[in-house]
C-alpha angles and dihedrals in degrees: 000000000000115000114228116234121235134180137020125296118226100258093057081054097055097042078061091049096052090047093052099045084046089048091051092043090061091031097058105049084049090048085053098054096036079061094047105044085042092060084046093057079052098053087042089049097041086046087053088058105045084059101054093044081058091045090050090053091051104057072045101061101035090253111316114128114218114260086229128028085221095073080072088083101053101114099349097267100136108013124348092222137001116263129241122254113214123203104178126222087007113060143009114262114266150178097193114129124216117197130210096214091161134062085236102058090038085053088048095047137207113359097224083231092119117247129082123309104213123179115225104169107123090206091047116111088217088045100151099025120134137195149163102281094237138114093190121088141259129242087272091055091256117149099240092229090067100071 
């Protein structure tokens, strides 16, 4: 009478072993980029409306920019709360605002520190404008303080 054979032999095992420990070592690093540039799209989209919120102030306030993003937030009218810019692998997220509020900061531009960079200077040309506060690149190579 022939025995049937059941189960797996060691070498099978360890095939299984060596495909799935190739498969993770390509996964992960992939994982880890699809989370980044995801933040960045974030960061793109929160940045987006920020700017409309400011847009909308503006045809608001027959065309007077507020000296602050963060009087945005008063009442709710525009955002609730200022979102966070995310620059991934460089900085914390966060929704703190700096302020150029001199020609000489506006000339020298964003300080790297995270945040938002916000120009303030009435007799600035770019008053109103608003970017992510850092000098460090995207996943593209762009420069954050371009968009």
């Amino acid at each position: 009478m022939k025995k049937s054979k059941k189960g797996f032999t060691l070498i099978e095992l360890m095939i299984v072993v060596a495909i799935i420990g190739i498969l993770a070592a390509i996964a992960i690093p992939k994982f880890a980029e699809l989370i980044r540039k995801s933040s960045e799209g974030a960061s793109k989209g929160n940045l987006g409306s920020l700017r409309s919120a400011l847009s909308i102030y503006y045809g608001d306030m027959e065309g007077q920019y507020p000296v602050d993003v963060s009087a945005l937030t008063i009442a709710g009218k525009y955002l609730t709360v200022l979102p966070n810019a995310k620059a991934p692998n460089y900085h914390a997220d966060s929704s703190v605002p700096v302020l150029a509020d001199a020609a000489a900061e506006v000339t020298a531009g964003a300080t790297g520190a995270g945040g938002w960079w916000y120009i303030a200077v009435q007799t600035d040309a770019n008053i109103g404008a608003v970017m992510v506060n850092c000098t460090h690149t995207d996943t593209k190579g762009s420069v954050w303080t371009v968009y």
